[in-house]
ChimeraX commands (.cxc) that place a marker at each C-alpha (Angstrom):
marker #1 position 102.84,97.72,133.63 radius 0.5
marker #1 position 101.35,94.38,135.35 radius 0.5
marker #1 position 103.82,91.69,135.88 radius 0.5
marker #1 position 101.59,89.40,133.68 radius 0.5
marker #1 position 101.61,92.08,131.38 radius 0.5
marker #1 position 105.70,91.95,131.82 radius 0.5
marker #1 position 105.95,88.38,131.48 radius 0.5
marker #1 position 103.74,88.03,128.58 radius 0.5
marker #1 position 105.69,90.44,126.96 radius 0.5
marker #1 position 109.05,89.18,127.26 radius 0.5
marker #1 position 107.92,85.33,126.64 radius 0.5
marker #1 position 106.72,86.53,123.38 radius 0.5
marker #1 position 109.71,88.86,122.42 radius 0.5
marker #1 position 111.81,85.81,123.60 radius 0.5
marker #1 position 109.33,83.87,120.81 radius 0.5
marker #1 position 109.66,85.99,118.01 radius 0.5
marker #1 position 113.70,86.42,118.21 radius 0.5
marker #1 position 114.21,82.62,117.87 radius 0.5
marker #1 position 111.34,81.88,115.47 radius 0.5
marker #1 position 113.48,82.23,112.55 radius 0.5
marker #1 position 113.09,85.38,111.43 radius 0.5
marker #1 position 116.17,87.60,110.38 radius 0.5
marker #1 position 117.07,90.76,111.36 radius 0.5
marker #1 position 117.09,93.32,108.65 radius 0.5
marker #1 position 121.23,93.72,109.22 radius 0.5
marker #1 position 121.83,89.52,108.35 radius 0.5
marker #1 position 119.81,90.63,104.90 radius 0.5
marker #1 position 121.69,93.61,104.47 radius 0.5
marker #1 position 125.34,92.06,105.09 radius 0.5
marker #1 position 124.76,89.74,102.35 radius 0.5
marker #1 position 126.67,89.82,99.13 radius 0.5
marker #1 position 124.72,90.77,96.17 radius 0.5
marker #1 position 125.17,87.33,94.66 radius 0.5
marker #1 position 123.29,85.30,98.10 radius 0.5
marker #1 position 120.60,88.30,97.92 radius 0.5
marker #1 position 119.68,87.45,94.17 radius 0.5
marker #1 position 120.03,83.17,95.18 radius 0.5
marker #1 position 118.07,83.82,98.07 radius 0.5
marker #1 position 116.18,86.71,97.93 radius 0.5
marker #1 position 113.07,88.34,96.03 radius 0.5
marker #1 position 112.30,91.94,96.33 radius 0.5
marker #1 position 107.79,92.07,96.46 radius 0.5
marker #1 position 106.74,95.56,95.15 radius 0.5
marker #1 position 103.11,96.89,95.00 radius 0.5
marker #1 position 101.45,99.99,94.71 radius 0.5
marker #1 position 99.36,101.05,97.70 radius 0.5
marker #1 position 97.22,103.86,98.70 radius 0.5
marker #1 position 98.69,106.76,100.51 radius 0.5
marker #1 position 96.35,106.46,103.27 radius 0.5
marker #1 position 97.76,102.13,103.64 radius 0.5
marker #1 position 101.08,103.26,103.09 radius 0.5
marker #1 position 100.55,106.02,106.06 radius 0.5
marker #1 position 98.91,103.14,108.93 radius 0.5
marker #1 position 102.01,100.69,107.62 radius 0.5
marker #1 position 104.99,103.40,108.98 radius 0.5
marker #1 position 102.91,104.10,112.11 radius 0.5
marker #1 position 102.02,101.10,112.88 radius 0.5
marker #1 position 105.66,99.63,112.58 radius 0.5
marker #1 position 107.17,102.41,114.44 radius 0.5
marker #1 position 104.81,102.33,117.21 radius 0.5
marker #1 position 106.16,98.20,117.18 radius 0.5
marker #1 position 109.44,99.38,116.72 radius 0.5
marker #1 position 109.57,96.64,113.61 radius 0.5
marker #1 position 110.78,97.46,109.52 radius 0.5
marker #1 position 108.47,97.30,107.14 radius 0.5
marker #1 position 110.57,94.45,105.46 radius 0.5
marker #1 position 109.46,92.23,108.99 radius 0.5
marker #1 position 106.01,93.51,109.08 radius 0.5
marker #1 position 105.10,92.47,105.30 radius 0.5
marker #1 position 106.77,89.46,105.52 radius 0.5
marker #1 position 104.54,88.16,109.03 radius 0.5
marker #1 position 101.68,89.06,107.29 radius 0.5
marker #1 position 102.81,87.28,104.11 radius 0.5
marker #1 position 103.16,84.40,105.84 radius 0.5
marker #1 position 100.42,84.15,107.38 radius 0.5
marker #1 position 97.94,85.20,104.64 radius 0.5
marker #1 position 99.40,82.63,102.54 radius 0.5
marker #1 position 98.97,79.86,105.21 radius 0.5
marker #1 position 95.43,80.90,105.58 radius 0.5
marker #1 position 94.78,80.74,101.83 radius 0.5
marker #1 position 96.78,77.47,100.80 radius 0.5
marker #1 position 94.13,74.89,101.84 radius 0.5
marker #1 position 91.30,76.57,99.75 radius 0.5
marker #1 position 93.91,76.92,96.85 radius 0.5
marker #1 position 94.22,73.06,96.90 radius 0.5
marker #1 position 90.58,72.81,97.53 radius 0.5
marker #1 position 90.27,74.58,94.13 radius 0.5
marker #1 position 92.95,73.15,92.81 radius 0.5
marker #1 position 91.36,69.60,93.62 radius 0.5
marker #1 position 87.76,70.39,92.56 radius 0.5
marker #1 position 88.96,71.89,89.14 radius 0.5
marker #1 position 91.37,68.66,88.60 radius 0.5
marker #1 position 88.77,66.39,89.30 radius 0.5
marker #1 position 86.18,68.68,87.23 radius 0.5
marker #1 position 88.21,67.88,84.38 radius 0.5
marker #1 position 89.12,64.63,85.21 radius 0.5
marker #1 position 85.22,63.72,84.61 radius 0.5
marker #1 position 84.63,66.09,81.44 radius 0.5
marker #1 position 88.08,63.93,80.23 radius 0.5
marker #1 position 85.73,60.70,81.35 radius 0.5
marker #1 position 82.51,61.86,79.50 radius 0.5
marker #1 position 84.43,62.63,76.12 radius 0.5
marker #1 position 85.99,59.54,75.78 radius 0.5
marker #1 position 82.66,57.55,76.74 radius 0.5
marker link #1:1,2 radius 0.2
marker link #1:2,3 radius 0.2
marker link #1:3,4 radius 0.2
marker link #1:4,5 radius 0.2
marker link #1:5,6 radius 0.2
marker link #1:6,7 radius 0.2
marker link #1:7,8 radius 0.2
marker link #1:8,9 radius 0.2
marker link #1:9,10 radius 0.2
marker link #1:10,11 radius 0.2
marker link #1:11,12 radius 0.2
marker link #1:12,13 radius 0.2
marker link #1:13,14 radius 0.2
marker link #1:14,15 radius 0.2
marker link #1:15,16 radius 0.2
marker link #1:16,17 radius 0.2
marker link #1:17,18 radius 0.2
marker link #1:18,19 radius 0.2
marker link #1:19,20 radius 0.2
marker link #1:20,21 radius 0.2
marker link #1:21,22 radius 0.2
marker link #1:22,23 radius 0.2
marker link #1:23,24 radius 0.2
marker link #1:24,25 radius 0.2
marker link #1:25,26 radius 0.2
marker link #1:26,27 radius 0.2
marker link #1:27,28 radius 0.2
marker link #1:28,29 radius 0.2
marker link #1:29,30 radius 0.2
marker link #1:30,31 radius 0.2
marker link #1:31,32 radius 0.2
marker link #1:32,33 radius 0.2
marker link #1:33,34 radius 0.2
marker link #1:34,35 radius 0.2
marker link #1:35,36 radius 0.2
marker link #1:36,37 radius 0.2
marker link #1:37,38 radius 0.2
marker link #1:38,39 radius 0.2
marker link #1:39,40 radius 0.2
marker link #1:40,41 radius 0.2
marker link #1:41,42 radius 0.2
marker link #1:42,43 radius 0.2
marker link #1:43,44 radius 0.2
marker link #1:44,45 radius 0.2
marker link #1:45,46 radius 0.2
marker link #1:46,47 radius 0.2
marker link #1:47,48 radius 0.2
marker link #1:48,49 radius 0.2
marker link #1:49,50 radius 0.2
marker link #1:50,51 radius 0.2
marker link #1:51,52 radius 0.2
marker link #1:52,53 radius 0.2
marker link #1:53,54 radius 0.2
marker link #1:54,55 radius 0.2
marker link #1:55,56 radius 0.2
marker link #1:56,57 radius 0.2
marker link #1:57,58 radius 0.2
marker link #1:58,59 radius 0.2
marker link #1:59,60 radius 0.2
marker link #1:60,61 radius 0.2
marker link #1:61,62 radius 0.2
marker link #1:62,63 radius 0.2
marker link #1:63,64 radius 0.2
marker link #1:64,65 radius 0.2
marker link #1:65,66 radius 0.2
marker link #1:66,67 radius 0.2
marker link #1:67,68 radius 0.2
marker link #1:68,69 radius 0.2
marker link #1:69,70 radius 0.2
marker link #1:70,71 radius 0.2
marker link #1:71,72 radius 0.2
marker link #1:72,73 radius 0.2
marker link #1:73,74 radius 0.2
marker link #1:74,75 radius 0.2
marker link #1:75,76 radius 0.2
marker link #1:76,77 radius 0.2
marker link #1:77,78 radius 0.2
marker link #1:78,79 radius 0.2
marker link #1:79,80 radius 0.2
marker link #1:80,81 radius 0.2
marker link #1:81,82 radius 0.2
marker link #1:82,83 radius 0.2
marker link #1:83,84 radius 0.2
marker link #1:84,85 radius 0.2
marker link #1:85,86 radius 0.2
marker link #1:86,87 radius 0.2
marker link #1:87,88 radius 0.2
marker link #1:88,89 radius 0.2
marker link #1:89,90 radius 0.2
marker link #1:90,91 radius 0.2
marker link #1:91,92 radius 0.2
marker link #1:92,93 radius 0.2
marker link #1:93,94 radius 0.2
marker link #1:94,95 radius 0.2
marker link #1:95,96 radius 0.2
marker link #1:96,97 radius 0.2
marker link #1:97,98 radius 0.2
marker link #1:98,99 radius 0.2
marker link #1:99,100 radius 0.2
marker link #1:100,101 radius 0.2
marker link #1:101,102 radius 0.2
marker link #1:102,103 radius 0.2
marker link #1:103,104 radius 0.2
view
């Protein structure tokens, strides 16, 4: 390995353990009654094939699939929120003007 290879990769584990995100034994010391407050358990049914490339790929990361899913949670929903208020906007102002064009 290249020492910028090295450094890269310890400035970015060094990232990623104080970005926030919990290690899988914080969530799994928590009483039932903080899991349920703070918690919500996503479940979807995926091909075999998906299923198969999620457990490699996390193992060859060395990450759960709890961490995994929820990265990629957060950043498709980042990605997505400013065209859901762009559609959200368009379709309130839509209305808005078919509202307009009743009353006149």
């Amino acid at each position: 390995m290249k020492f910028d290879d090295l450094i890269q990769y310890k400035a970015l584990h060094r990232q990623y353990t104080i970005s926030g995100a919990l290690p899988d034994m914080i969530y799994e010391g928590l009483p039932a009654e903080d899991k349920k407050k703070h918690l919500r358990n996503v479940c979807a049914l995926i091909s075999v094939d998906l299923f198969d490339q999620l457990e490699h790929t996390c193992a060859i990361l060395e990450i759960t699939k709890r961490q995994f899913i929820e990265a990629a949670l957060v950043e498709c929903l980042a990605k997505a929120s400013p065209k859901v208020t762009e559609t959200e906007e368009a379709f309130a102002d839509a209305y808005a003007a078919a509202q307009q064009e009743e009353v006149a």
